[in-house]
BALUM-212765 format. One record per residue (C-alpha): residue number from 1; residue in three letters; x, y, z. Coordinates in Angstrom, 2 decimals, decimal comma. Each point is the difference from the previous one (the first is absolute). Layout:
+-----+-----+---------+---------+---------+
|   k |   r |       x |       y |       z |
+-----+-----+---------+---------+---------+
| NUM | ALA |       X |       Y |       Z |
...
+-----+-----+---------+---------+---------+
END
This chain:
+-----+-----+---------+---------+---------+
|   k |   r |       x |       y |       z |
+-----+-----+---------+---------+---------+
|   1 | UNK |  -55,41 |   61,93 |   57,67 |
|   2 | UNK |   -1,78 |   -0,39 |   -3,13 |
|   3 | UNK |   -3,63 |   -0,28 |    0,41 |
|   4 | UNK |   -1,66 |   -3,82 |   -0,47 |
|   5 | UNK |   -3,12 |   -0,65 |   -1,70 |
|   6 | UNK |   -3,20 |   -1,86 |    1,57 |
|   7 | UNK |   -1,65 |   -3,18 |   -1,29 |
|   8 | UNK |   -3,65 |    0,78 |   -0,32 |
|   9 | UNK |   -1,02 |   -3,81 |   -0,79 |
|  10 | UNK |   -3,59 |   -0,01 |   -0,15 |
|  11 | UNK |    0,68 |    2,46 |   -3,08 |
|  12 | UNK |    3,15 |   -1,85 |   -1,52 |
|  13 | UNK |    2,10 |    2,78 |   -0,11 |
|  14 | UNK |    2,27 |    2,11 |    2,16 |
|  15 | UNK |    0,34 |    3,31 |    0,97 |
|  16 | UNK |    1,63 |    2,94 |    1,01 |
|  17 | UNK |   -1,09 |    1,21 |    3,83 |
|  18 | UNK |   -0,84 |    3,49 |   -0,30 |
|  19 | UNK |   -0,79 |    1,38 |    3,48 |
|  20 | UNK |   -3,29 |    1,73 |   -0,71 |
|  21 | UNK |   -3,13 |   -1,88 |   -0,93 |
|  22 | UNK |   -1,45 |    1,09 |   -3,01 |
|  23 | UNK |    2,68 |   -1,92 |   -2,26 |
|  24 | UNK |    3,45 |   -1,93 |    0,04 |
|  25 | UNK |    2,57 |    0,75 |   -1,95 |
|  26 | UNK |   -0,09 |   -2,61 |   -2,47 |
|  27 | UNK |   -0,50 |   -3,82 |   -1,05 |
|  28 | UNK |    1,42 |   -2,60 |   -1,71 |
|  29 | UNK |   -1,70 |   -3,14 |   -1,33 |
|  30 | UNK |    1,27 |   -2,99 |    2,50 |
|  31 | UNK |    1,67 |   -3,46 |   -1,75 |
|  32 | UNK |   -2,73 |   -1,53 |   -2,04 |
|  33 | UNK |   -2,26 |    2,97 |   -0,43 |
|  34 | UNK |    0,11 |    3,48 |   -2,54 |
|  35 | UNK |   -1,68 |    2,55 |    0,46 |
|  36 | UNK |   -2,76 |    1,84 |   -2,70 |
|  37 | UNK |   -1,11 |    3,29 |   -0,93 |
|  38 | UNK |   -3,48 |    1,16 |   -1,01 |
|  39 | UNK |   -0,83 |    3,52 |   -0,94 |
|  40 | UNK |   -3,56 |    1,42 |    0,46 |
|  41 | UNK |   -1,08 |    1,69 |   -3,47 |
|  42 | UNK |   -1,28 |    3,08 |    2,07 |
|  43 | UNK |    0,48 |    0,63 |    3,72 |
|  44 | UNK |   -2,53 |   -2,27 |    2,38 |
|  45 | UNK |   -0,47 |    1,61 |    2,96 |
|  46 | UNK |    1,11 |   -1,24 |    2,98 |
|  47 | UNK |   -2,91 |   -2,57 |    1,46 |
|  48 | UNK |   -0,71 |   -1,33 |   -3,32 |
|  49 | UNK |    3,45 |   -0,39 |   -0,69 |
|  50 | UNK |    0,75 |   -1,99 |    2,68 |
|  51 | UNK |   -3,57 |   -2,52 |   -0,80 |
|  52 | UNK |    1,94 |   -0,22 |   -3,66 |
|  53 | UNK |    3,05 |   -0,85 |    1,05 |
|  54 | UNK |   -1,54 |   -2,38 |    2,01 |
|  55 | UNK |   -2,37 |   -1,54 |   -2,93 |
|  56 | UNK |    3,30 |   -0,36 |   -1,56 |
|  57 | UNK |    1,88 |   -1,55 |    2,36 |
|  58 | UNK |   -3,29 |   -2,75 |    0,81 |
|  59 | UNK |    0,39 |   -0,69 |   -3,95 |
|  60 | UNK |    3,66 |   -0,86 |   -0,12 |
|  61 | UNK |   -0,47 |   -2,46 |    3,47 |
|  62 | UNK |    1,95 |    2,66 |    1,85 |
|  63 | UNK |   -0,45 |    0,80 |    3,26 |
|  64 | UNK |   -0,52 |    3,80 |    1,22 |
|  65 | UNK |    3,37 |    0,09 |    1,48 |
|  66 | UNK |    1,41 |   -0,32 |   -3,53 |
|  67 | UNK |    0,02 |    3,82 |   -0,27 |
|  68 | UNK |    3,26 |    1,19 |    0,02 |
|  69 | UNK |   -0,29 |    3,84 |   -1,58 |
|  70 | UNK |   -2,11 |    2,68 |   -0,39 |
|  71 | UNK |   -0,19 |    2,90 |   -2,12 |
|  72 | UNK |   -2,10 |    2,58 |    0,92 |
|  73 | UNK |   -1,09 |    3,77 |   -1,61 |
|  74 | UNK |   -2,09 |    2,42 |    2,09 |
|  75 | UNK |   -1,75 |    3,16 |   -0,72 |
|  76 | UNK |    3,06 |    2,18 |    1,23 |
|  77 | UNK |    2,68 |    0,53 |    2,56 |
|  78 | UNK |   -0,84 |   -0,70 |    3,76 |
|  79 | UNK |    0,61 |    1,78 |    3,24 |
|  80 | UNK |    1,97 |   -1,62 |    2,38 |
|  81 | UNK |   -2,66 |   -1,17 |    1,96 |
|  82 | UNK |   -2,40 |   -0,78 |   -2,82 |
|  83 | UNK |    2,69 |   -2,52 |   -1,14 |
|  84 | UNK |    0,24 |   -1,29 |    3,45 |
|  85 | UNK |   -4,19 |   -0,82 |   -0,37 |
|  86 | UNK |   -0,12 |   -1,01 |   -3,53 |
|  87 | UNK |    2,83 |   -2,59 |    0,95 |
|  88 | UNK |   -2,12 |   -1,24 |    2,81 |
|  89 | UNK |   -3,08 |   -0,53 |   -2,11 |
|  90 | UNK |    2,38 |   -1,72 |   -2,61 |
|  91 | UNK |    2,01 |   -2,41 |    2,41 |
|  92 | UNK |   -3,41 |   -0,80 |    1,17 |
|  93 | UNK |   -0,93 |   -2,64 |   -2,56 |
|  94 | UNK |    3,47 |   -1,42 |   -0,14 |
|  95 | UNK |   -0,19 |   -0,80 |    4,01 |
|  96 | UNK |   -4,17 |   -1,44 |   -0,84 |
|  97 | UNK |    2,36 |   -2,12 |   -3,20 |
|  98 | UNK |    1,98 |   -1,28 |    2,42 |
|  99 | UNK |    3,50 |    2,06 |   -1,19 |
| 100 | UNK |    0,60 |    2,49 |    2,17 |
| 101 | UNK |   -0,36 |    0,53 |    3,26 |
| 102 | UNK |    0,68 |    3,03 |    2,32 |
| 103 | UNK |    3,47 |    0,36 |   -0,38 |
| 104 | UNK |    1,05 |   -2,22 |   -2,79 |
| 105 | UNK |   -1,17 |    0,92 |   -3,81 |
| 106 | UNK |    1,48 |   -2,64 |   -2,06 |
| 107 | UNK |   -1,22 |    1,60 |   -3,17 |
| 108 | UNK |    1,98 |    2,53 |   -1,96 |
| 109 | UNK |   -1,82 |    3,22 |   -1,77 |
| 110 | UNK |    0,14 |    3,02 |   -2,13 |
| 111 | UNK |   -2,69 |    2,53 |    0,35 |
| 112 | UNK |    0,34 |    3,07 |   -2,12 |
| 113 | UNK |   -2,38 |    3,27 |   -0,93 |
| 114 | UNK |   -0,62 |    0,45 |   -4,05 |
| 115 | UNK |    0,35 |    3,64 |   -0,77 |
| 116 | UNK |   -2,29 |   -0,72 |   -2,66 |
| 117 | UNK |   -3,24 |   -1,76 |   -0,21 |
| 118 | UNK |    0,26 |   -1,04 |    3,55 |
| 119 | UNK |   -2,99 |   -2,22 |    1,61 |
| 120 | UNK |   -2,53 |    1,00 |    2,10 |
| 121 | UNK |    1,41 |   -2,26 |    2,95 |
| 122 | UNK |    2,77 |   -1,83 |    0,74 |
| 123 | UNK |    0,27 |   -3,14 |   -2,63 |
| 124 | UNK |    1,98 |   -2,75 |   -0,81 |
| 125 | UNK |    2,36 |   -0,34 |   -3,22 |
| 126 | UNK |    1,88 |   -3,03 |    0,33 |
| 127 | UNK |    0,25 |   -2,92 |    2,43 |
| 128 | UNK |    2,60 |   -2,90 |   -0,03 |
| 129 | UNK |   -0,38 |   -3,36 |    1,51 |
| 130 | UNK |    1,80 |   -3,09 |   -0,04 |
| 131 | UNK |   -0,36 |   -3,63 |   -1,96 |
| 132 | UNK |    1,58 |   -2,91 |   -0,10 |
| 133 | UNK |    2,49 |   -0,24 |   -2,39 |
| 134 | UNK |    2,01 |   -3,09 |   -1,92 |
| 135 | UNK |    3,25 |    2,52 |   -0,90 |
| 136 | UNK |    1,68 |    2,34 |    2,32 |
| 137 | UNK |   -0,68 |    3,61 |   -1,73 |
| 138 | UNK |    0,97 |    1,49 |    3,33 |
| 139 | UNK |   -2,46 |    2,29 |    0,25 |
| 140 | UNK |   -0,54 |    3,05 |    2,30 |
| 141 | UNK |   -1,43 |    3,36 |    0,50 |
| 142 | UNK |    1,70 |    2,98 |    2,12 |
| 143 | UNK |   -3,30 |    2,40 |    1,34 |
| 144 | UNK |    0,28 |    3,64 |   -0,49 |
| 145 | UNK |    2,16 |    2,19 |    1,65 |
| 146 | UNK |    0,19 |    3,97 |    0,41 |
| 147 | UNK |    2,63 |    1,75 |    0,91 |
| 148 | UNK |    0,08 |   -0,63 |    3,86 |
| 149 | UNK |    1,20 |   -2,16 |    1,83 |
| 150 | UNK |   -2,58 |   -2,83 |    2,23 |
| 151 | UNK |   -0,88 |   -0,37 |    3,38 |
| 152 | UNK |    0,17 |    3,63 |    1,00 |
| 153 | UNK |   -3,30 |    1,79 |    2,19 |
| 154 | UNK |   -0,81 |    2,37 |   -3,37 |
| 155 | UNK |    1,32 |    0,77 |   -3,36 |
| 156 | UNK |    0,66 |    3,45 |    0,30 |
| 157 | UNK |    2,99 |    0,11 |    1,81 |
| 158 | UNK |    1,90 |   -2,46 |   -1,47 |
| 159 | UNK |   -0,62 |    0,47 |   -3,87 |
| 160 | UNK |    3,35 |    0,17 |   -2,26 |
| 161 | UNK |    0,21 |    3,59 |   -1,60 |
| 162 | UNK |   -3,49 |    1,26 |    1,77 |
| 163 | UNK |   -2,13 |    2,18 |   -2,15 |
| 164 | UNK |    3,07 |    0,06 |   -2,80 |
| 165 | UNK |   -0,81 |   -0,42 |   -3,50 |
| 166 | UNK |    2,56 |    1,72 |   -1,55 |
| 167 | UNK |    2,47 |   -2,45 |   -2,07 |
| 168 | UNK |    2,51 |   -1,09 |    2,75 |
| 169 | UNK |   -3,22 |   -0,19 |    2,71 |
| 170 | UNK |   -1,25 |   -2,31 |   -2,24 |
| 171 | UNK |    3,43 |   -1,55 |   -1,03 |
| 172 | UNK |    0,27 |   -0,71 |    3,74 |
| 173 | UNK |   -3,37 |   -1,76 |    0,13 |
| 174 | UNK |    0,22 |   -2,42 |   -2,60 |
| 175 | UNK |    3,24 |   -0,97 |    1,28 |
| 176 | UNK |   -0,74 |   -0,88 |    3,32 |
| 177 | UNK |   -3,30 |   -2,00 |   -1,38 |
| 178 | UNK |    1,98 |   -1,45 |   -2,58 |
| 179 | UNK |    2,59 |   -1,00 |    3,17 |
| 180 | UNK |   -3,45 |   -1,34 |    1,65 |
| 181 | UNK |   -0,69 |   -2,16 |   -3,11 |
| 182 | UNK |    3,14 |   -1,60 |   -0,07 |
| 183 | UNK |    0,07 |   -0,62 |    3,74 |
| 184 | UNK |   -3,73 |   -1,53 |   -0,07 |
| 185 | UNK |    1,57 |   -2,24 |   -3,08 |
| 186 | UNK |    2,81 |   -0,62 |    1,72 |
| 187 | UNK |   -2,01 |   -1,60 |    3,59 |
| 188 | UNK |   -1,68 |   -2,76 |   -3,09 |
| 189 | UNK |    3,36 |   -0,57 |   -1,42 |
| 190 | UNK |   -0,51 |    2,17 |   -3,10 |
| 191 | UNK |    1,13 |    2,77 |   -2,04 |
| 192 | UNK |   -0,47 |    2,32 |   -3,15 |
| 193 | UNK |    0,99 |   -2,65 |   -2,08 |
| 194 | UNK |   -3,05 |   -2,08 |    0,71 |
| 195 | UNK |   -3,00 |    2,41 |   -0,35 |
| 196 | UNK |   -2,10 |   -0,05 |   -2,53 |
| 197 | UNK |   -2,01 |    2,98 |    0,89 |
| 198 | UNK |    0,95 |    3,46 |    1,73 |
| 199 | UNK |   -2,65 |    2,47 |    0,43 |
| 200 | UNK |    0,42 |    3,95 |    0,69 |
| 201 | UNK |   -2,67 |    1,67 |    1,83 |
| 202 | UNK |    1,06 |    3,74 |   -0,69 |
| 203 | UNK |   -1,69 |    3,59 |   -1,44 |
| 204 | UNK |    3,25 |    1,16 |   -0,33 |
| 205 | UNK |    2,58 |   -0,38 |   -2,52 |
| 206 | UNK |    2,40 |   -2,38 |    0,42 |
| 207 | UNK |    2,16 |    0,17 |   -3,32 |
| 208 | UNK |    2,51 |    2,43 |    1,95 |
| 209 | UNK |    1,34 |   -3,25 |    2,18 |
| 210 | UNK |   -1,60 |   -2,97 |   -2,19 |
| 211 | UNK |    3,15 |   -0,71 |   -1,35 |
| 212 | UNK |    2,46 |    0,26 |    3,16 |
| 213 | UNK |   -2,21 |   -1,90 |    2,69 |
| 214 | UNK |   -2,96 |   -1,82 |   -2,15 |
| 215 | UNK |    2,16 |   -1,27 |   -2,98 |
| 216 | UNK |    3,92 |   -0,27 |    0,62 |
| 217 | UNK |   -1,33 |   -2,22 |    3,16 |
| 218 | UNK |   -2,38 |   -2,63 |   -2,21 |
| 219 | UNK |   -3,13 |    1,33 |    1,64 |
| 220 | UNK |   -1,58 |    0,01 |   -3,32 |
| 221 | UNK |    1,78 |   -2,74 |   -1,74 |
| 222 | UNK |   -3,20 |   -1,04 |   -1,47 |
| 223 | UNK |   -1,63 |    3,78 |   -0,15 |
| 224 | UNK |   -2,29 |    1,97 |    2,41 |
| 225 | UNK |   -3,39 |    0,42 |    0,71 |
| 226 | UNK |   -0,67 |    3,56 |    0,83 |
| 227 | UNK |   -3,54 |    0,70 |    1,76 |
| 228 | UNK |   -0,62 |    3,36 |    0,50 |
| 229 | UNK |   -1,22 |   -0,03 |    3,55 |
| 230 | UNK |    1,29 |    1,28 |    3,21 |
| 231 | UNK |    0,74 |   -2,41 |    3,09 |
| 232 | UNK |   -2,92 |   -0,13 |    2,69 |
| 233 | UNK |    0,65 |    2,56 |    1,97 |
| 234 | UNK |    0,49 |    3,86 |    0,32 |
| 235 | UNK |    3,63 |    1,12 |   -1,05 |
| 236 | UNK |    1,16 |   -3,11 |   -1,09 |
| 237 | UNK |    0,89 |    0,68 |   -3,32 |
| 238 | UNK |    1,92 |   -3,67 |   -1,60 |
| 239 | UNK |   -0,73 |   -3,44 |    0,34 |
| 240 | UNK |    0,81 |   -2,68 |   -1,88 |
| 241 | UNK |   -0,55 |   -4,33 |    0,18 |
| 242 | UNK |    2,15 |   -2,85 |   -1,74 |
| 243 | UNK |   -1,09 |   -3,94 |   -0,61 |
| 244 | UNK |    1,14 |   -3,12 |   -2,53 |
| 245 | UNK |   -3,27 |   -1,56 |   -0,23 |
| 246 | UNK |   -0,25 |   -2,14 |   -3,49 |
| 247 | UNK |   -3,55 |   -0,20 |   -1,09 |
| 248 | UNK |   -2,66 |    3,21 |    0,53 |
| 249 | UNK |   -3,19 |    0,46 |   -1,41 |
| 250 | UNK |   -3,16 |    2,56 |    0,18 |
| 251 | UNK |   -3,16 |   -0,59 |    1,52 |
| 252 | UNK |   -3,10 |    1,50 |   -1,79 |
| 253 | UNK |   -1,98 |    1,49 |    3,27 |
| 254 | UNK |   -2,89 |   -0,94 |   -1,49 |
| 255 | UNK |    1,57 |   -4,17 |    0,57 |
| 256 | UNK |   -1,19 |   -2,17 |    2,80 |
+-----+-----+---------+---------+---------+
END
C-alpha cells in the first residue's frame, strides 16, 4: 500500500512521515496556503538561525509552526553517533516551537558538508515556511535524501553501493535517490513535472549518468543546482532534494 501523507495543521501543510525524528520526508502547502523560500546570504549558525527565522516569521504574522523546511550545512561529515547528538540538539527547538515532538518531525530537511569554505559550526542556509495564499501554486518541498533507505538502527549496513565511487557505484546511488525523490513526490501527489528546483549534493562527477537517470527522467526540466558538499554523514557519498516553491528570496544576515 502506497504510503499516505499527514496533515500537520497548525503549520498548513502536509507531510511525509518519515520514521526517524530529525526530519520528514517532505511537505506540501495545504488548500489556501503556499509555501516560501528565503536564502541566508552566508551560513547562520544554528541558534541564531533559528531566532531569524523566527524574527521572520513574527514579521509576516506567522506563527512558529509555519516552518516547513530546513536547509542546513555543517563543518563536515558526522559519525554515526555524532549525527544521532547533533539531531537531538536540533529537534530540540522544534519540540520548545511546538513542531515536533519525540517521535513525530513534521519538518522536512537537507543538511549537507561544503568541501569548500565550510563554517565553523553547523549553520543554516535556507528555511521554508508557509503563507496564505489567494492562487493555488501548489507548492512543496521533498527534504534531502542519501542513498539509504529510513528507519533502519544505523547507516552503515544498509547504504546502496557502500564505499563505491566508481561510475556504476555511483550510477546505483543516484538511482535509488532519484527512485526516493519520486516516491516522496509521489506520497504529495507530485512529480518531475512540477519542480521547480532539484538540487545535487555530490563531490563526484555526475556527467557519466546525468543524461540516463537525471535528464531522460525530467529531473532537471528546469536545470540543476549542484552544491559541492557531501551528505551528513561518514560514507555517504550522494544526496540530493526537490521542491516547486514560486517566490524565493535572500536574507542579508546582517537583517532583523
Amino acid at each position: 500500500m502506497e504510503q499516505q501523507a499527514e496533515i500537520f495543521a497548525a503549520g498548513n501543510y502536509r507531510y511525509v512521515p518519515s520514521g526517524v525524528m530529525q526530519y520528514s520526508g517532505g511537505a506540501a502547502a495545504m488548500p489556501g496556503y503556499a509555501i516560501r523560500r528565503v536564502v541566508f546570504s552566508r551560513p547562520v549558525p544554528l541558534t541564531e538561525g533559528f531566532e531569524r527565522i523566527a524574527q521572520c516569521l513574527q514579521a509576516e504574522g506567522r506563527p512558529l509552526t509555519a516552518l516547513c523546511g530546513c536547509e542546513l550545512r555543517s563543518p563536515g561529515q558526522f559519525s554515526e553517533e555524532g549525527f544521532v547528538r547533533f539531531n537531538t540538539e536540533y529537534v530540540g527547538t522544534l519540540q520548545a516551537w511546538g513542531i515536533a515532538s519525540d517521535t513525530v518531525n513534521p519538518v522536512p530537511r537537507s543538511n549537507v558538508c561544503p568541501q569548500v569554505d565550510p563554517p565553523a559550526v553547523p549553520s543554516f542556509y535556507a528555511f521554508s515556511y508557509t503563507v496564505p495564499s489567494d492562487v493555488d501554486e501548489r507548492s512543496f518541498v521533498v527534504a534531502g535524501s542519501s542513498e539509504v533507505p529510513e528507519g533502519h538502527a544505523n547507516y552503515k549496513d544498509h547504504l546502496i553501493a557502500y564505499q563505491d565511487i566508481s561510475p556504476a557505484g555511483m550510477r546505483e546511488k543516484a538511482r535509488w535517490v532519484l527512485g526516493e525523490m519520486e516516491r516522496r513526490m509521489r506520497v504529495l501527489g507530485y512529480a518531475w513535472d512540477d519542480c521547480t528546483s532539484s538540487q545535487l549534493y555530490l563531490v563526484h562527477d555526475p556527467h557519466p549518468f546525468l543524461e540516463d537517470e537525471f535528464a531522460r527522467r525530467g529531473a532537471m526540466r528546469l536545470g540543476l543546482t549542484w552544491h559541492f558538499v557531501r551528505p551528513p554523514v561518514v560514507d555517504m557519498e550522494f544526496e540530493m532534494d526537490c521542491r516547486r516553491v514560486l517566490l524565493e528570496r535572500v536574507l542579508p544576515v546582517e537583517a532583523v
